[in-house]
N, CA, C and O atoms as a GROMACS GRO file, in nm:
protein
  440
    1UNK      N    1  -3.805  -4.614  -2.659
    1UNK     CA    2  -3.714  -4.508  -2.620
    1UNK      C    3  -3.596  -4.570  -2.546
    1UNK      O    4  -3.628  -4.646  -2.455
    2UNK      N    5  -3.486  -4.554  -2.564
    2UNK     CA    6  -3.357  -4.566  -2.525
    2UNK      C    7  -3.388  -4.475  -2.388
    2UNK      O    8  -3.453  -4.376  -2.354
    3UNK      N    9  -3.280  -4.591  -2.323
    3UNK     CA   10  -3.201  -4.536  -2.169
    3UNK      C   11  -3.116  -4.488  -2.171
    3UNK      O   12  -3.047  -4.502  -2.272
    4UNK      N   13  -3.069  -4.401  -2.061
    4UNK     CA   14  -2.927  -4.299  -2.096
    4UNK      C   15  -2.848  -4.429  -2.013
    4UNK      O   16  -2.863  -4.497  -1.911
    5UNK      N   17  -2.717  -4.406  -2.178
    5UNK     CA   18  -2.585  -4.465  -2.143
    5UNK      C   19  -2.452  -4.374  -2.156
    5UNK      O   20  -2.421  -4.276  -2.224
    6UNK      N   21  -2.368  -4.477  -2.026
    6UNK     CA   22  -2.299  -4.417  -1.927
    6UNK      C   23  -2.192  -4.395  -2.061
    6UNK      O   24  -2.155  -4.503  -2.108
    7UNK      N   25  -2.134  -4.272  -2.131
    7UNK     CA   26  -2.024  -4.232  -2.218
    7UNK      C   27  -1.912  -4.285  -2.203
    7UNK      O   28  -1.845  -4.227  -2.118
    8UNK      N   29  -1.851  -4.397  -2.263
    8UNK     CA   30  -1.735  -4.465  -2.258
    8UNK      C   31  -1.593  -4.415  -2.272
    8UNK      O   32  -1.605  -4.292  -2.267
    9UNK      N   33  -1.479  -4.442  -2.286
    9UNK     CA   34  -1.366  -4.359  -2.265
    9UNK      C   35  -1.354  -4.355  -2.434
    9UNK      O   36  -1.315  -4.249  -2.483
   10UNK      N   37  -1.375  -4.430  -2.493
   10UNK     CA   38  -1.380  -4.335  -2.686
   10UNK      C   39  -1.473  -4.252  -2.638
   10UNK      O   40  -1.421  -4.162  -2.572
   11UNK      N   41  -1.594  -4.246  -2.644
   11UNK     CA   42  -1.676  -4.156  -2.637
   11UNK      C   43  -1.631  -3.968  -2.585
   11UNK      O   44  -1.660  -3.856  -2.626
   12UNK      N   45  -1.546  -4.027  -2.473
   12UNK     CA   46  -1.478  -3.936  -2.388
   12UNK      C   47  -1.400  -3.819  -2.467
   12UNK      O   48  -1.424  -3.701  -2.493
   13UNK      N   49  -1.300  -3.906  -2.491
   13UNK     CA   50  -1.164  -3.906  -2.585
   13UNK      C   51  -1.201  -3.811  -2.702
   13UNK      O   52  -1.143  -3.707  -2.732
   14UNK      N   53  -1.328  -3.878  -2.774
   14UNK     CA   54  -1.397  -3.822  -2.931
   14UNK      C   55  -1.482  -3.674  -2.871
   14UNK      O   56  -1.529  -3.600  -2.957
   15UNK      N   57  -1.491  -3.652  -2.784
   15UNK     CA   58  -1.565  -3.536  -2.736
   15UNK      C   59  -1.463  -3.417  -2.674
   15UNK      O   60  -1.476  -3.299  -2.708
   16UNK      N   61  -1.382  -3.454  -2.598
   16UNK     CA   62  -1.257  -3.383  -2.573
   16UNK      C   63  -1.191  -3.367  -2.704
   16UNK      O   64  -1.138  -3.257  -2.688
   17UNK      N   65  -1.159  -3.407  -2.829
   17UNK     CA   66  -1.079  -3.391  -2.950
   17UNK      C   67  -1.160  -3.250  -3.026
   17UNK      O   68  -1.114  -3.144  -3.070
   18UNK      N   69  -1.313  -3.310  -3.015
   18UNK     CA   70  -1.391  -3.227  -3.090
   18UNK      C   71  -1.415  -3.086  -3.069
   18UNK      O   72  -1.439  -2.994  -3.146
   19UNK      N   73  -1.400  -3.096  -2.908
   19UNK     CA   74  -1.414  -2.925  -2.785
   19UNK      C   75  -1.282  -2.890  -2.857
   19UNK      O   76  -1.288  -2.785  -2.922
   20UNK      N   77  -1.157  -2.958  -2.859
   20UNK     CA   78  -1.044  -2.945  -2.848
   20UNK      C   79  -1.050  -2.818  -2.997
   20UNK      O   80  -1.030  -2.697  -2.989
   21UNK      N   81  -1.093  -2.916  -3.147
   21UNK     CA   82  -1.072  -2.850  -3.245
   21UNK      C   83  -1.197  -2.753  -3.269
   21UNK      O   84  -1.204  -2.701  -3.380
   22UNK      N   85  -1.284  -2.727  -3.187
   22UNK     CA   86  -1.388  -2.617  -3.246
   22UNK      C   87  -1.300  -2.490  -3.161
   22UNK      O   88  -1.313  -2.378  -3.211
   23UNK      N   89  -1.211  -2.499  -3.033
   23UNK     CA   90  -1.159  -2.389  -2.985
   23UNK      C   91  -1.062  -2.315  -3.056
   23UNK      O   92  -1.049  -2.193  -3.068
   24UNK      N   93  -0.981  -2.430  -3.112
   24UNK     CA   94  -0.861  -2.383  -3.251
   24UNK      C   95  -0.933  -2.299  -3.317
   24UNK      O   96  -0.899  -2.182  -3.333
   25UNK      N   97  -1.069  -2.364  -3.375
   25UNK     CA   98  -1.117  -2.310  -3.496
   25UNK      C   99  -1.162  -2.185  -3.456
   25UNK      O  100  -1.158  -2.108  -3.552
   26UNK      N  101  -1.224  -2.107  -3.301
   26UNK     CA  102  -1.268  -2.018  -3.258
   26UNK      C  103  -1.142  -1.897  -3.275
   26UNK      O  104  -1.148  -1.781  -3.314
   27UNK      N  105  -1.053  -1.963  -3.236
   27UNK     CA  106  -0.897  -1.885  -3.219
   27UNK      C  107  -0.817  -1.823  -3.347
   27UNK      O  108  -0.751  -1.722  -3.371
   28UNK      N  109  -0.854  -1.922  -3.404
   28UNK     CA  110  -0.808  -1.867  -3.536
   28UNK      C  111  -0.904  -1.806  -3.602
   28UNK      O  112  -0.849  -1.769  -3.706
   29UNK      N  113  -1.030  -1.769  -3.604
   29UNK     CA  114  -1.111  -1.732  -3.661
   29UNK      C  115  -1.128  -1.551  -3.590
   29UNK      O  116  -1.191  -1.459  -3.641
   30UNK      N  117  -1.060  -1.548  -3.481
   30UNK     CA  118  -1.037  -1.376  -3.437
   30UNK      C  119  -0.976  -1.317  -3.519
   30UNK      O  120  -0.918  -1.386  -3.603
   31UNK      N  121  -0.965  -1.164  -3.530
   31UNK     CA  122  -0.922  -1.096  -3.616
   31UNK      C  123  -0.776  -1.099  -3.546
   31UNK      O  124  -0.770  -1.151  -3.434
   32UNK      N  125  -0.649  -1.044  -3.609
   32UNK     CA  126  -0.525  -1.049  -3.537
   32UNK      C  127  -0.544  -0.924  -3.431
   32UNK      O  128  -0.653  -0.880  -3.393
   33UNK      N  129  -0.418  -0.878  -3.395
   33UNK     CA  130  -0.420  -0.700  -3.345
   33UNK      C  131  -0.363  -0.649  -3.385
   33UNK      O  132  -0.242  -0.672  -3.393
   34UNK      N  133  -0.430  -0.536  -3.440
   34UNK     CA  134  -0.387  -0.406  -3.475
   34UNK      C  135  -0.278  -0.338  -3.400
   34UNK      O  136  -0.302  -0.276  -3.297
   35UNK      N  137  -0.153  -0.351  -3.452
   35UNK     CA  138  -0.054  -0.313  -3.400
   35UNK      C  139  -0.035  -0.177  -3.345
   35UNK      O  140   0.063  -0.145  -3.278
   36UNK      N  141  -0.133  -0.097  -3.378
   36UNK     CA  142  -0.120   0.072  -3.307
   36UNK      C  143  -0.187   0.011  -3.174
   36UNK      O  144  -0.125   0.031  -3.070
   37UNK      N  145  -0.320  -0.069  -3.168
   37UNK     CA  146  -0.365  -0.084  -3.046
   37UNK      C  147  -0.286  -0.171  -2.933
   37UNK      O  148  -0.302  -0.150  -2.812
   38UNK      N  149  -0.211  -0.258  -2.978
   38UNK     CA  150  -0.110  -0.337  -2.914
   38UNK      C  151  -0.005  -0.240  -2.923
   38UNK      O  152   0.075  -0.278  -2.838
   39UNK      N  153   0.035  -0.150  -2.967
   39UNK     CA  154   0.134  -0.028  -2.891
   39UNK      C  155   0.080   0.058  -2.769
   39UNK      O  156   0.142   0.098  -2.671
   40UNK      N  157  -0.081   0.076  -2.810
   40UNK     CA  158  -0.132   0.176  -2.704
   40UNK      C  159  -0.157   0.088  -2.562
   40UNK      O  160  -0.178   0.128  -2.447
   41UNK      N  161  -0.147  -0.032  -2.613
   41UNK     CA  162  -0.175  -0.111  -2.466
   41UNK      C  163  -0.044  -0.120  -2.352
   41UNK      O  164  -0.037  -0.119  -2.229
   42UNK      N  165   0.045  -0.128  -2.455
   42UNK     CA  166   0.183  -0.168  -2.409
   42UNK      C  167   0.235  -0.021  -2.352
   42UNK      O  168   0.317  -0.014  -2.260
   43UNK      N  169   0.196   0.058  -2.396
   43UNK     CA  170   0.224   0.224  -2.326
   43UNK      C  171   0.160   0.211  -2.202
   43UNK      O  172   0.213   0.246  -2.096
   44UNK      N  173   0.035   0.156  -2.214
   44UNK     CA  174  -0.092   0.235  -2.097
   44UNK      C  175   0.007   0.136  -1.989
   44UNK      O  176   0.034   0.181  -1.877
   45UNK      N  177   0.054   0.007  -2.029
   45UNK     CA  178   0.087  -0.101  -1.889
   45UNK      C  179   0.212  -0.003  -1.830
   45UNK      O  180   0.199   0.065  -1.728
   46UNK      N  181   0.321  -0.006  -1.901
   46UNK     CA  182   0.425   0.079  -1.875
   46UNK      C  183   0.405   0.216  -1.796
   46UNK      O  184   0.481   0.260  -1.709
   47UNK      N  185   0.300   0.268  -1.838
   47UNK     CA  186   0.263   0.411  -1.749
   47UNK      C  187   0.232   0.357  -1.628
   47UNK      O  188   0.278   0.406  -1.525
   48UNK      N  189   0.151   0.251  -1.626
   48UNK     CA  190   0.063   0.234  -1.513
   48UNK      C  191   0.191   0.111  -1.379
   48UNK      O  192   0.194   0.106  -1.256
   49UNK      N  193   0.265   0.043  -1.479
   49UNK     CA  194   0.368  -0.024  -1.387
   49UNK      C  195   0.499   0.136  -1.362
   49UNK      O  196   0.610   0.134  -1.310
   50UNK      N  197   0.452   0.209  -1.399
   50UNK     CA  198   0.586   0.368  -1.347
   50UNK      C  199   0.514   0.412  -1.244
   50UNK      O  200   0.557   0.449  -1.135
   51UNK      N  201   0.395   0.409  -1.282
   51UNK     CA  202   0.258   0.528  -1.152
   51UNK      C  203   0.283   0.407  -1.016
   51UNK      O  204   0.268   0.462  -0.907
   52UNK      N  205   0.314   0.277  -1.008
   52UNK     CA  206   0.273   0.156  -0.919
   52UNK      C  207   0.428   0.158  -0.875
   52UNK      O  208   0.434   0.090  -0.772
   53UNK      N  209   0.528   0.196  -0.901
   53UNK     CA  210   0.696   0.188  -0.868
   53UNK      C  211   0.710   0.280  -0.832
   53UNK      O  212   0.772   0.273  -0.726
   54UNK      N  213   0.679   0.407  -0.866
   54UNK     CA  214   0.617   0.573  -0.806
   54UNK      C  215   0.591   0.553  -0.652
   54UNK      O  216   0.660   0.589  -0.556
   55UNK      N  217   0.465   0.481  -0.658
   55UNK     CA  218   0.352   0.499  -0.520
   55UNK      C  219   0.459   0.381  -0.442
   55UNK      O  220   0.514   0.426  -0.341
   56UNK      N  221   0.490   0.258  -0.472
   56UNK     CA  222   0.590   0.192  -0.390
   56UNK      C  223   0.744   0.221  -0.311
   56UNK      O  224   0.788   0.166  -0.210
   57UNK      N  225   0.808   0.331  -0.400
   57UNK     CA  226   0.899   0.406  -0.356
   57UNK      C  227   0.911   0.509  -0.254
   57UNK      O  228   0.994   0.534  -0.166
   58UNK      N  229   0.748   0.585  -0.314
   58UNK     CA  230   0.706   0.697  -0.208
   58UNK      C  231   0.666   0.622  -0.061
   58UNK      O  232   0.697   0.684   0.041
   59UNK      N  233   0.597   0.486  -0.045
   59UNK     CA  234   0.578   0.439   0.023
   59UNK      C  235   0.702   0.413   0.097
   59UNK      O  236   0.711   0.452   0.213
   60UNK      N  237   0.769   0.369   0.056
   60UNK     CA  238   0.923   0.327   0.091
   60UNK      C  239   0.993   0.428   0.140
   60UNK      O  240   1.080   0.393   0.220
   61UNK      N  241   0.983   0.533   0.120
   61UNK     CA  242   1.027   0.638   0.166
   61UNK      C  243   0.965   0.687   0.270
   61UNK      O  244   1.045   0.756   0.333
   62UNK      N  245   0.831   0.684   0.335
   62UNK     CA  246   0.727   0.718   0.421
   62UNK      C  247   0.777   0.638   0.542
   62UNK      O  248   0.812   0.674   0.654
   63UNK      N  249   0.769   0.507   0.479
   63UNK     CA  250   0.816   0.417   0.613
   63UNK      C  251   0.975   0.427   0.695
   63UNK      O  252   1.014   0.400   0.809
   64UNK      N  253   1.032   0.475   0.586
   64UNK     CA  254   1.222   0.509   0.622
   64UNK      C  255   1.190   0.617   0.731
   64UNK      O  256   1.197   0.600   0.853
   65UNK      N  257   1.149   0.747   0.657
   65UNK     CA  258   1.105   0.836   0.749
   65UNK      C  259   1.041   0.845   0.871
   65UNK      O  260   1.038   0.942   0.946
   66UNK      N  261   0.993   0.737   0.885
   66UNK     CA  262   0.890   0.687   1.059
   66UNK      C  263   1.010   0.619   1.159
   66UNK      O  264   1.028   0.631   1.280
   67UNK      N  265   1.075   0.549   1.066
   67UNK     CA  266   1.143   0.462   1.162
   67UNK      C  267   1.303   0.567   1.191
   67UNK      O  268   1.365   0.541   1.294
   68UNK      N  269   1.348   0.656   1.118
   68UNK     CA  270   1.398   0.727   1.145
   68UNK      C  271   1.374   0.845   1.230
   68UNK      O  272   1.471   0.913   1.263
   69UNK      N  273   1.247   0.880   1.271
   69UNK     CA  274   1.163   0.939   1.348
   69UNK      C  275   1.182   0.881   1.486
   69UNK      O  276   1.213   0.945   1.587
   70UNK      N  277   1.157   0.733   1.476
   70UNK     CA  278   1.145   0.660   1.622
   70UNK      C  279   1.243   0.633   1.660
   70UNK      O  280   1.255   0.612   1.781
   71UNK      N  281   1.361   0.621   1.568
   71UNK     CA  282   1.518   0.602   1.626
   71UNK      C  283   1.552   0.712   1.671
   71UNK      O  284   1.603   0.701   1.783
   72UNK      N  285   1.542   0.876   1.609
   72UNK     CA  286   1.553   0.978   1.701
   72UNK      C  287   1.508   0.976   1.811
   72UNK      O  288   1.576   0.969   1.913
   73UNK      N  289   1.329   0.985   1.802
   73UNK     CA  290   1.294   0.971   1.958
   73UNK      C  291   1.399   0.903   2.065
   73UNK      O  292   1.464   0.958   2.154
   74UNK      N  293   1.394   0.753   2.023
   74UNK     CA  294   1.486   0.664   2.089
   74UNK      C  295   1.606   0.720   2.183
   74UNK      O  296   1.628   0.717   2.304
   75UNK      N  297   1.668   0.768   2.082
   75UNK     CA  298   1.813   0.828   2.093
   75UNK      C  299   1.773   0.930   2.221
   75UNK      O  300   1.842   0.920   2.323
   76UNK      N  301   1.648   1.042   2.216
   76UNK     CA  302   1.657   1.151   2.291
   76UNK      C  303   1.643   1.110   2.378
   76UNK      O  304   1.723   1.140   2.466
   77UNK      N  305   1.518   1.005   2.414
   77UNK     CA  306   1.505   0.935   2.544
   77UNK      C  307   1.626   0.904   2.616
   77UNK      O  308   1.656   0.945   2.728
   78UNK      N  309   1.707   0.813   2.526
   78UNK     CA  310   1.834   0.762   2.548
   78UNK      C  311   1.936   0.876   2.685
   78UNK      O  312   1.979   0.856   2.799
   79UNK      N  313   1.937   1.011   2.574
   79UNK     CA  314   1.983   1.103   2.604
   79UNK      C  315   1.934   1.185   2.734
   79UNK      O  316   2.015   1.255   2.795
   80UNK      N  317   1.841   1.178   2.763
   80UNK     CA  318   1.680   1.224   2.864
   80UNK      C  319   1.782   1.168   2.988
   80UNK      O  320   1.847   1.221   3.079
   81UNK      N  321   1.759   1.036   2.942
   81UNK     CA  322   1.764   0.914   3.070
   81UNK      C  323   1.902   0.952   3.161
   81UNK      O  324   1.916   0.988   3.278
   82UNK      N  325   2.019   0.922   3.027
   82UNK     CA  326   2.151   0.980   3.109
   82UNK      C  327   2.178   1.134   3.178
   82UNK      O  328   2.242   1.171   3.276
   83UNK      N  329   2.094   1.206   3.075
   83UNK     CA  330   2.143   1.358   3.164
   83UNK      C  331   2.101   1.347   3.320
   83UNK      O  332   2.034   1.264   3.381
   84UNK      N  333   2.181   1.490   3.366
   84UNK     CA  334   2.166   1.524   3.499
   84UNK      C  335   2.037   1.531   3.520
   84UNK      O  336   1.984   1.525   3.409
   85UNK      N  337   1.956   1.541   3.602
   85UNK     CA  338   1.817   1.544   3.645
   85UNK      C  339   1.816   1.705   3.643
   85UNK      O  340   1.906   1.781   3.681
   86UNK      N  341   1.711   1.731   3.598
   86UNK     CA  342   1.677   1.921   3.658
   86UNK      C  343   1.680   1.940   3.786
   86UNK      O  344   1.652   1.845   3.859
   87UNK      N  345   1.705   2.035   3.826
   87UNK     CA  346   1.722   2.062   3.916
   87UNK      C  347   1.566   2.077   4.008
   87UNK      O  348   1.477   2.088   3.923
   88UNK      N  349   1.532   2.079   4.086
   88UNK     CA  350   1.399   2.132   4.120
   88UNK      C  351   1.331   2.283   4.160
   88UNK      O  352   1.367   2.370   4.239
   89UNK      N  353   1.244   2.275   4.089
   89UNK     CA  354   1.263   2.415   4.106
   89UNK      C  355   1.228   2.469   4.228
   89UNK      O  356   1.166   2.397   4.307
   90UNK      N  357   1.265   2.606   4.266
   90UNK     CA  358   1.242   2.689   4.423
   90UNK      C  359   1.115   2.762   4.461
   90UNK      O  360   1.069   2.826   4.366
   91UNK      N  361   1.067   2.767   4.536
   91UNK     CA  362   0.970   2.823   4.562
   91UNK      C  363   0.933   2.952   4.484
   91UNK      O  364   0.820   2.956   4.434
   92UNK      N  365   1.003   3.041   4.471
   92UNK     CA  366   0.976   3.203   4.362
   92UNK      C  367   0.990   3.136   4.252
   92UNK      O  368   0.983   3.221   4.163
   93UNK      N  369   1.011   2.994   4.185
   93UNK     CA  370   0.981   2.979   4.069
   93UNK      C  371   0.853   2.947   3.995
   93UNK      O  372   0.801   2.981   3.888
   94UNK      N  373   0.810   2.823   4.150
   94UNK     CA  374   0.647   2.812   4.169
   94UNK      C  375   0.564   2.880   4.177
   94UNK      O  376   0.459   2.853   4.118
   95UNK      N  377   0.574   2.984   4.246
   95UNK     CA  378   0.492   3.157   4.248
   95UNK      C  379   0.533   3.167   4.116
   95UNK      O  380   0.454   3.106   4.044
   96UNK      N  381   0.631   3.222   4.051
   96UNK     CA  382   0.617   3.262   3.932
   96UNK      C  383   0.542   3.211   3.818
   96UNK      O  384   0.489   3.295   3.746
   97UNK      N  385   0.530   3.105   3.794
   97UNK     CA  386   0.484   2.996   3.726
   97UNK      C  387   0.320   3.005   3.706
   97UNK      O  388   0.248   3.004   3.606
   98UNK      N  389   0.293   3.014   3.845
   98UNK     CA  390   0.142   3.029   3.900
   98UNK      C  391   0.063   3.136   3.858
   98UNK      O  392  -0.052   3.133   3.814
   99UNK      N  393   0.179   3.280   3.885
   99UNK     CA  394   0.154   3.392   3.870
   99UNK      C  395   0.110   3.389   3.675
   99UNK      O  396   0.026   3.463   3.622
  100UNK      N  397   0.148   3.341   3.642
  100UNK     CA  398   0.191   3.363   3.476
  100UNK      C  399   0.048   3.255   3.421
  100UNK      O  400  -0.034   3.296   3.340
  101UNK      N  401   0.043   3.139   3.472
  101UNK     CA  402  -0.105   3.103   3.449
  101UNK      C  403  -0.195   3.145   3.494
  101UNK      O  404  -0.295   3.085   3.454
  102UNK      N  405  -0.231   3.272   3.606
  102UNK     CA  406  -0.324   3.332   3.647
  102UNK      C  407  -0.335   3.466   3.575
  102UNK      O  408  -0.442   3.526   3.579
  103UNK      N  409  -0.203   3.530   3.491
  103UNK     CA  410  -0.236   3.601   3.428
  103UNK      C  411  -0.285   3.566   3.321
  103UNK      O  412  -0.386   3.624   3.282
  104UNK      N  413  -0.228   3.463   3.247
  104UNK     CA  414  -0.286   3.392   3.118
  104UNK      C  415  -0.459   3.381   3.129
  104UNK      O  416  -0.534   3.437   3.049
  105UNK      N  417  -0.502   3.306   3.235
  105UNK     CA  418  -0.676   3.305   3.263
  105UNK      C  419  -0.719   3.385   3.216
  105UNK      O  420  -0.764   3.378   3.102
  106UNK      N  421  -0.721   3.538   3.320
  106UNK     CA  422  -0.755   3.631   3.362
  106UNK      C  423  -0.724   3.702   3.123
  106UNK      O  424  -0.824   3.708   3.051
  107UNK      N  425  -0.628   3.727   3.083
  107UNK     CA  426  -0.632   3.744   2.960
  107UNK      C  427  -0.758   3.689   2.898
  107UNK      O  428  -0.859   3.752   2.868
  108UNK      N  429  -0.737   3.573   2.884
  108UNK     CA  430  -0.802   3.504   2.811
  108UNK      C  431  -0.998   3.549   2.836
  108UNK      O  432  -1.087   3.541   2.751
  109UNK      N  433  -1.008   3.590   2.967
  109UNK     CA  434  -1.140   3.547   3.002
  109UNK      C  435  -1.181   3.749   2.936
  109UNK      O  436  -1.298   3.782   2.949
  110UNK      N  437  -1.112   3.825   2.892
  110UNK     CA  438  -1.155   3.919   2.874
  110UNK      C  439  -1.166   3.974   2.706
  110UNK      O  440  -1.215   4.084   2.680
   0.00000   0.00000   0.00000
């Protein structure tokens, strides 16, 4: 019985050629495509790259809308900061105030 020997670079070479031409032969041996099904494929990608430019736009638009949100905020703060301060309010405003959440309770609890 023979010892295993180490595959030489022909050996190599003649084995890579041979993988090489049974894959040709695999490749060419598929049927072609049916050109209605290679239309229906080429539709389905197109729908599905419109539905994916769709959801990226809407996205795009979501995020415009936030940051235009927080630049308002911004701005009001902005606006907050410089105005006059309120005034404080007076004592009959504090009674009043009080008065109006004690009626609110008193509603609520009946």
């Amino acid at each position: 019985m023979a010892g295993y020997r180490e595959p030489g670079f022909e050996d190599r070479v003649k084995a890579a050629a041979q993988a090489r031409s049974k894959a040709l032969a695999r490749l060419k041996a598929k049927p072609p495509i049916d050109p209605q099904v290679q239309a229906e494929r080429a539709a389905r990608a197109l729908k599905r790259e419109a539905a994916q430019a769709e959801k990226r736009a809407q996205a795009k638009a979501e995020r415009e809308a936030k940051r235009l949100a927080r630049v308002a905020r911004a701005e009001q703060a902005a606006q907050a900061a410089n105005s006059p301060p309120s005034p404080e309010p007076t004592e009959a405003d504090r009674k009043a105030a009080r008065d109006a959440r004690y009626a609110a309770r008193k509603a609520r609890r009946k």
